[in-house]
TORKOL-4160 file (C-alpha; in steps of 0.2 Angstrom, whole numbers, padded with zeros to 4 digits, m for minus):
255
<pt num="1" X="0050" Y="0046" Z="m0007"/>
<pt num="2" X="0066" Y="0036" Z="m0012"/>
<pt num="3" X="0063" Y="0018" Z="m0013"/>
<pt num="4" X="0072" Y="0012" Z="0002"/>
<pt num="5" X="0063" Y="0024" Z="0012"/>
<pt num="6" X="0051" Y="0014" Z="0008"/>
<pt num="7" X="0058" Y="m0003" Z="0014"/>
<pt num="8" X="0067" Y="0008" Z="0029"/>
<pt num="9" X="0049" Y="0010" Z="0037"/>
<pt num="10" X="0042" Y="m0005" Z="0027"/>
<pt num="11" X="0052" Y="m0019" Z="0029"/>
<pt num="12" X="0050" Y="m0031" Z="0016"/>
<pt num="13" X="0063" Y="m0047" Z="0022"/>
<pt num="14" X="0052" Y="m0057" Z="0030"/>
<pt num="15" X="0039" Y="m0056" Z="0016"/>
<pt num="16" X="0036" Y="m0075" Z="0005"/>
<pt num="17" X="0039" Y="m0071" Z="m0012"/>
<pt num="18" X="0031" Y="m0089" Z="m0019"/>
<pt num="19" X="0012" Y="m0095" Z="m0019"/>
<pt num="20" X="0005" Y="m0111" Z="m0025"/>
<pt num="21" X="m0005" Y="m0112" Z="m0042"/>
<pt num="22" X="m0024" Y="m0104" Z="m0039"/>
<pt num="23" X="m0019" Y="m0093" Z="m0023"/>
<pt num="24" X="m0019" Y="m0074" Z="m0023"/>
<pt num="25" X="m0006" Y="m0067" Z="m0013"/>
<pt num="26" X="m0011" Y="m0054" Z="0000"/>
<pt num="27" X="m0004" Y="m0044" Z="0014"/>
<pt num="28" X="m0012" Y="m0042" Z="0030"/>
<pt num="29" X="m0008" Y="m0024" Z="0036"/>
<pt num="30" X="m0018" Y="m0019" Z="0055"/>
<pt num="31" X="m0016" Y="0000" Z="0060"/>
<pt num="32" X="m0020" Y="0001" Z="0080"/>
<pt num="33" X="m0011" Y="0009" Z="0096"/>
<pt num="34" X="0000" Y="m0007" Z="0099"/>
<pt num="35" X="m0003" Y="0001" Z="0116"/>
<pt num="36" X="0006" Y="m0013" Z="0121"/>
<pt num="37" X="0004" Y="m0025" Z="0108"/>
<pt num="38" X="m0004" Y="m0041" Z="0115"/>
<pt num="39" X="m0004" Y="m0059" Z="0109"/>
<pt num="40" X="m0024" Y="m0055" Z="0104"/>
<pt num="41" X="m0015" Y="m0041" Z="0091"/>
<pt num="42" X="m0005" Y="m0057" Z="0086"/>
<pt num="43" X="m0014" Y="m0073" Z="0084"/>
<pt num="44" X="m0028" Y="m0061" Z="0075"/>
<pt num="45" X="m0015" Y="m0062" Z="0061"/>
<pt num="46" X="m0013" Y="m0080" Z="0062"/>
<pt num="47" X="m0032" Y="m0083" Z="0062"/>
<pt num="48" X="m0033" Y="m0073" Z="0047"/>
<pt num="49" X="m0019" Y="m0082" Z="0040"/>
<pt num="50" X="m0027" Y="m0100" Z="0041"/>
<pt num="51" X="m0045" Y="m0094" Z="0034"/>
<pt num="52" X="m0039" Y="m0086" Z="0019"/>
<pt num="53" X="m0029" Y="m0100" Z="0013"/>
<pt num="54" X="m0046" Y="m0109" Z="0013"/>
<pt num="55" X="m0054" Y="m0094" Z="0004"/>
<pt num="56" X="m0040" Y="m0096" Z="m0010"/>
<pt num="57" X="m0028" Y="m0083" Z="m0003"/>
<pt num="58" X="m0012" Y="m0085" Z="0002"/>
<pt num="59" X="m0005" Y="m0071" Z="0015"/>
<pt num="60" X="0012" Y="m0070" Z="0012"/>
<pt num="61" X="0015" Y="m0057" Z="0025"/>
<pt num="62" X="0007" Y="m0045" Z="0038"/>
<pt num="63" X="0012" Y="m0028" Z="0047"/>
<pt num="64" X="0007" Y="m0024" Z="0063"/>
<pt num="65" X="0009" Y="m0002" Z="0059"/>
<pt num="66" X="0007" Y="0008" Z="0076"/>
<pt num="67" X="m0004" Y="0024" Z="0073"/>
<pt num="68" X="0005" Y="0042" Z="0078"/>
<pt num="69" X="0005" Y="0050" Z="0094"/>
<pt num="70" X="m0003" Y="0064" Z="0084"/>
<pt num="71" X="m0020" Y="0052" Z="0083"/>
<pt num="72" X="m0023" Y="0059" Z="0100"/>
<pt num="73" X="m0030" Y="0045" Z="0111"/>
<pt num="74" X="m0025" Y="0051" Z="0129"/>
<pt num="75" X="m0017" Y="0035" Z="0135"/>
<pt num="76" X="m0002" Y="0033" Z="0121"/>
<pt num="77" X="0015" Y="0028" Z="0126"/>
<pt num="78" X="0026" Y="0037" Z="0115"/>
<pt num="79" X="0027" Y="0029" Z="0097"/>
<pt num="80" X="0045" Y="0024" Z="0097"/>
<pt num="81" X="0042" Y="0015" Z="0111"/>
<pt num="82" X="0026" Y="0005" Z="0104"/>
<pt num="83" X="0034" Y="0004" Z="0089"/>
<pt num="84" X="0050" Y="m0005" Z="0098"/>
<pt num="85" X="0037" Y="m0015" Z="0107"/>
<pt num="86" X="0029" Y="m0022" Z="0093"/>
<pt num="87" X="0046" Y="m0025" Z="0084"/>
<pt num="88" X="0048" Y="m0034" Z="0098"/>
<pt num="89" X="0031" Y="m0046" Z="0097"/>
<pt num="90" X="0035" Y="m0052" Z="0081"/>
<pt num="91" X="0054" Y="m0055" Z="0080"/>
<pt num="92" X="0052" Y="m0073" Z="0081"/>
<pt num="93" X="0038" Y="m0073" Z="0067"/>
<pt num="94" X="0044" Y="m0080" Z="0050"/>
<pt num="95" X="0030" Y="m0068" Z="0041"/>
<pt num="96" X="0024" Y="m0053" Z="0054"/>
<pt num="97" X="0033" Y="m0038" Z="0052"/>
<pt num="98" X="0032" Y="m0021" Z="0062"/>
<pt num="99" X="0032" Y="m0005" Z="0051"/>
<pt num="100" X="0038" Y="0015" Z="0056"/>
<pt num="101" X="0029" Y="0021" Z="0040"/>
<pt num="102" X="0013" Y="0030" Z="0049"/>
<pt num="103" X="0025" Y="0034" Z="0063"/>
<pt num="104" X="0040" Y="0042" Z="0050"/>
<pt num="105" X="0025" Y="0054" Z="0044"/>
<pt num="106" X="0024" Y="0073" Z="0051"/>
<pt num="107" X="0004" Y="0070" Z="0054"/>
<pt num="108" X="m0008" Y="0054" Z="0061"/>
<pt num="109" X="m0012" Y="0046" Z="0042"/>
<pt num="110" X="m0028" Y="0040" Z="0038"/>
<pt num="111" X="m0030" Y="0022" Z="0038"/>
<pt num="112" X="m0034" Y="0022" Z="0020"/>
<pt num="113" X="m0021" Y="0034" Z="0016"/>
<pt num="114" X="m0009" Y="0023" Z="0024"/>
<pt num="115" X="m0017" Y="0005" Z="0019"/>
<pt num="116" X="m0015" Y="0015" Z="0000"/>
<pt num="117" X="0003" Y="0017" Z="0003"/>
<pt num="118" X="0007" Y="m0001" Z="0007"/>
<pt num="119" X="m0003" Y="m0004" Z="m0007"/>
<pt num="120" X="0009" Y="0004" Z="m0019"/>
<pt num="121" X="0025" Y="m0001" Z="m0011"/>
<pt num="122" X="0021" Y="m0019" Z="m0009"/>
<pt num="123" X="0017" Y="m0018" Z="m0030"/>
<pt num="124" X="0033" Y="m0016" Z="m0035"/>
<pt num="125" X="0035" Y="m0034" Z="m0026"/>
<pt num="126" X="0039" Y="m0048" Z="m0038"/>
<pt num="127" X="0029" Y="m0062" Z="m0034"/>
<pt num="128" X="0031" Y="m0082" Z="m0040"/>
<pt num="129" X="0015" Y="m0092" Z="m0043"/>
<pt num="130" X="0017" Y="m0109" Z="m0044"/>
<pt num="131" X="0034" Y="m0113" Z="m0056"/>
<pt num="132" X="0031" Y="m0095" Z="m0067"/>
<pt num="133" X="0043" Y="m0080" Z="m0066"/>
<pt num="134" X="0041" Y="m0069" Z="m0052"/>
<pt num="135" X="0031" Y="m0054" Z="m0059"/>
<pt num="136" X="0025" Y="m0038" Z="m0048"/>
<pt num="137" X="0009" Y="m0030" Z="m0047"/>
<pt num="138" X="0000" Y="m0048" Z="m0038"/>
<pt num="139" X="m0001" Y="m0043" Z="m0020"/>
<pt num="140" X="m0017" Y="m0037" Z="m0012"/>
<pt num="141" X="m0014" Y="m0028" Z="0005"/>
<pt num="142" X="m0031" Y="m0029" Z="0014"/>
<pt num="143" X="m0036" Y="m0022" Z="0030"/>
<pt num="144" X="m0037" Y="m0034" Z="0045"/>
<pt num="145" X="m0048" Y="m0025" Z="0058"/>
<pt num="146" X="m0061" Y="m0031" Z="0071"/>
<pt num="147" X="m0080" Y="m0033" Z="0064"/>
<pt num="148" X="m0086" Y="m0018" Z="0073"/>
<pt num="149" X="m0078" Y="m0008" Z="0059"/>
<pt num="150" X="m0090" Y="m0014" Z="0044"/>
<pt num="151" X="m0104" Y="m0006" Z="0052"/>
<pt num="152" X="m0095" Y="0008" Z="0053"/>
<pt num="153" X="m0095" Y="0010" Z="0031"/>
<pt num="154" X="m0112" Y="0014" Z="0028"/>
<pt num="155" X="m0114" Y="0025" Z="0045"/>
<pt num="156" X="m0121" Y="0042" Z="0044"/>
<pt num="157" X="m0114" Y="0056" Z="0059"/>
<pt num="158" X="m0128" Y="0065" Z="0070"/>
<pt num="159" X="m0127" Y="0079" Z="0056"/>
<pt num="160" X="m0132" Y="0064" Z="0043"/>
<pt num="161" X="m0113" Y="0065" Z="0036"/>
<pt num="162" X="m0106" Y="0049" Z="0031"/>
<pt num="163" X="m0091" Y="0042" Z="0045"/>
<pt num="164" X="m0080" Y="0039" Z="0031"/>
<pt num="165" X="m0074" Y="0051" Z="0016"/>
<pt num="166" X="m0082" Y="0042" Z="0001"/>
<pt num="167" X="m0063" Y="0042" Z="m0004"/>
<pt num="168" X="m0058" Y="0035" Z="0010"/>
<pt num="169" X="m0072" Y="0020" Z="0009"/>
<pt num="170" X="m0069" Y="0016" Z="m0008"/>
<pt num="171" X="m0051" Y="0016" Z="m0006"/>
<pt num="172" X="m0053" Y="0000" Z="0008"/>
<pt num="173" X="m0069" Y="m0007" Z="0001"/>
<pt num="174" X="m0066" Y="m0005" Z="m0017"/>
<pt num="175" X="m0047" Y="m0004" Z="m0023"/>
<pt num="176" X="m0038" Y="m0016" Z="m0009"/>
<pt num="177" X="m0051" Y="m0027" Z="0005"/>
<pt num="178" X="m0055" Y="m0030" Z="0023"/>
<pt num="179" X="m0052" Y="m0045" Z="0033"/>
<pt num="180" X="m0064" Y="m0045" Z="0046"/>
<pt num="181" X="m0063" Y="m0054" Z="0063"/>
<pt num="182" X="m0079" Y="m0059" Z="0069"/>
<pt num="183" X="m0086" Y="m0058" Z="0085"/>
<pt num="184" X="m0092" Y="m0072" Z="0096"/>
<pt num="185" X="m0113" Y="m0069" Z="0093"/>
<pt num="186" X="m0111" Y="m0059" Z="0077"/>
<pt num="187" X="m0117" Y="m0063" Z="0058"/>
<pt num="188" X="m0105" Y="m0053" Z="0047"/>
<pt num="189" X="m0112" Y="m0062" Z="0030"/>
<pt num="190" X="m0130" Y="m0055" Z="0038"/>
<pt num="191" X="m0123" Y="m0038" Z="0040"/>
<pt num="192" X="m0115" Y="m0037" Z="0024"/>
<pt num="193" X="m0133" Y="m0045" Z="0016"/>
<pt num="194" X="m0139" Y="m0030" Z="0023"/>
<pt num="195" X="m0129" Y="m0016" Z="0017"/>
<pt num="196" X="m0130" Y="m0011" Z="0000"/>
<pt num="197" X="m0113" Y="m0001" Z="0000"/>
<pt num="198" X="m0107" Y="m0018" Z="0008"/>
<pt num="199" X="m0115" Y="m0031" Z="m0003"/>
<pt num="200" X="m0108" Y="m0022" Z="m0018"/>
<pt num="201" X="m0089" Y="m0024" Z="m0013"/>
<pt num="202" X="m0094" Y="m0043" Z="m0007"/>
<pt num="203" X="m0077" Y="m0050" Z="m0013"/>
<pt num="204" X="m0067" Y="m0038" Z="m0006"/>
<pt num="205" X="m0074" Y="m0043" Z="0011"/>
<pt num="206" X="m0068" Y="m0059" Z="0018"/>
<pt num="207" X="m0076" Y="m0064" Z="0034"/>
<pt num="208" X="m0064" Y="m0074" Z="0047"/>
<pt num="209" X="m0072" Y="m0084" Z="0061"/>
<pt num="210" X="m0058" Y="m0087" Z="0075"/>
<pt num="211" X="m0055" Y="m0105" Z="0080"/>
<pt num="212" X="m0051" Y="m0095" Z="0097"/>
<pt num="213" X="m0063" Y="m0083" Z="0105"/>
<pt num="214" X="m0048" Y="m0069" Z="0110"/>
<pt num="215" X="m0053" Y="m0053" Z="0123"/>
<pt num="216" X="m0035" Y="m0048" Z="0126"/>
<pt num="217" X="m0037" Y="m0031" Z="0129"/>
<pt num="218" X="m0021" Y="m0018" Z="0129"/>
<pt num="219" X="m0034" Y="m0008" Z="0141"/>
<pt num="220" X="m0033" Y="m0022" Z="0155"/>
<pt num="221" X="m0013" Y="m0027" Z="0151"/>
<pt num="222" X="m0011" Y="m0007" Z="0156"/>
<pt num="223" X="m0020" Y="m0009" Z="0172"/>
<pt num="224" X="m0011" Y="m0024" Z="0178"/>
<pt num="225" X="0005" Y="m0017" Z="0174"/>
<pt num="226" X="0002" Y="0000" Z="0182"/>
<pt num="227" X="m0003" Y="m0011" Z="0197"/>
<pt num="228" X="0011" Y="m0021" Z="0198"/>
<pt num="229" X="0002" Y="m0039" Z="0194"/>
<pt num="230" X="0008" Y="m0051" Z="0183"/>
<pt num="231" X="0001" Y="m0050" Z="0166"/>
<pt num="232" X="0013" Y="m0065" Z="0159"/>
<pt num="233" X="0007" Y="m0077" Z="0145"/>
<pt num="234" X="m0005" Y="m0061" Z="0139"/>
<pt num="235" X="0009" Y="m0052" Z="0128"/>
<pt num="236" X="0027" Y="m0058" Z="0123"/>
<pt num="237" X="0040" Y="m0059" Z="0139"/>
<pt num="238" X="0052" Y="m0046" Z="0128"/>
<pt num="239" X="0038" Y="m0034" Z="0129"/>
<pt num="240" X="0034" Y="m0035" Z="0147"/>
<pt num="241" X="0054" Y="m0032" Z="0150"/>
<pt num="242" X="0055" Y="m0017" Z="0137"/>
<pt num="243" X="0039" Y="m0009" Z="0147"/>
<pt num="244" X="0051" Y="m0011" Z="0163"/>
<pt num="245" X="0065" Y="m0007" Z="0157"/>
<pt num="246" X="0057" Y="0011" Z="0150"/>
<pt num="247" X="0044" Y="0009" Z="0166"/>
<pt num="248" X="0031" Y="0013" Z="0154"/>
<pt num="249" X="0021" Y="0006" Z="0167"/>
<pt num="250" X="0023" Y="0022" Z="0176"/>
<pt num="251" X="0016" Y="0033" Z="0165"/>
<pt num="252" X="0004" Y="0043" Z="0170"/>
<pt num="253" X="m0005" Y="0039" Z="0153"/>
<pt num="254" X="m0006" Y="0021" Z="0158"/>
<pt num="255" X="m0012" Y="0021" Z="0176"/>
């Protein structure tokens, strides 16, 4: 890989190269179906945002990456057209950025595969803090995901295998970190307290409690659409029209 293939399916303009003294930079990076991307995709992003500036990190940037058709869920609009939507959901954001990276590969990427990969591209980016010279190797990229996914770490499958390659887990958990939206009713910090393999990576774990309680879900923007119903004010207008104009809404997927 060249390095502007790299910044060809990572972009990297929109990306704040300066933090005050006493803040880590990090990158937010969420790897979903965008299936269409919804306002809760967004705002999750700006919740995070807020929380961790009060946790002492600054998140100079955030990448919505859209997984690829090979991940295999049935109702998938083809990936260049949820990658166009959600190039589209954050074109008037000064720091959220839609990447092609997973979507350029041959295979579907493993999310720690891919949160790896960012990892290593956003390294080589020189970052200021306070009035120092900019120097590379600062930013974190952490995982921004629902809560339900932390107790997915120390699961076991019926046949008593662990959910996640051991790899894999100590990638997210132990070289980069997770941002963890939590849920309305749910004690993360308890959850955590809990789990060993959990505890042990504590401060790589940061725990974000949303100001707004969000349930968007791409599921029911689908419905509506297929039906015809107004699903305005849910997801950005330039996205409703892209999904017209392509009449996505008439895939047989998305009925």
């Amino acid at each position: 890989h060249t390095h502007t293939h790299h910044t060809m399916s990572i972009p990297l303009h929109k990306l704040q190269r300066a933090v005050p003294v006493g803040q880590e930079p990090v990158v937010l990076l969420s790897c979903g179906s965008f299936n269409p991307p919804t306002y809760l995709h967004l705002r999750i992003f700006e919740e995070a945002r807020i929380s961790l500036a009060q946790q002492g990190l600054c998140a100079v940037g955030g990448f919505l990456s859209p997984t690829h058709d090979k991940y295999g869920k049935k109702s998938l609009a083809p990936m260049q057209h949820r990658l166009a939507m959600a190039e589209l959901a954050v074109q008037d954001s000064d720091w959220l950025s839609a990447a092609g990276w997973e979507c350029a590969q041959a295979e579907w990427t493993r999310t720690a595969v891919t949160l790896e990969h960012f990892a290593q591209v956003l390294r080589d980016v020189p970052i200021a803090v306070g009035d120092a010279a900019p120097q590379p190797g600062l930013i974190r990229v952490m995982l921004l995901c629902g809560g339900d996914l932390l107790a997915t770490f120390p699961e076991l499958d019926a046949q008593g295998q662990p959910v996640w390659l051991p790899e894999d887990r100590d990638t997210i958990l132990q070289r980069n970190g997770i941002v963890c939206i939590e849920r309305q009713g749910t004690d993360l910090a308890k959850e955590i307290a809990q789990q060993e393999l959990l505890q042990r990576h504590q401060e790589r774990i940061r725990i974000v409690r949303p100001l707004v309680e969000n349930t968007v879900s791409s599921t029911v923007v689908r419905r509506m659409l297929a039906q015809a119903w107004s699903a305005r004010y849910l997801l950005p207008d330039s996205v409703i029209d892209y999904i017209h104009q392509h009449k996505l809404h008439q895939l047989p997927q998305w009925q």
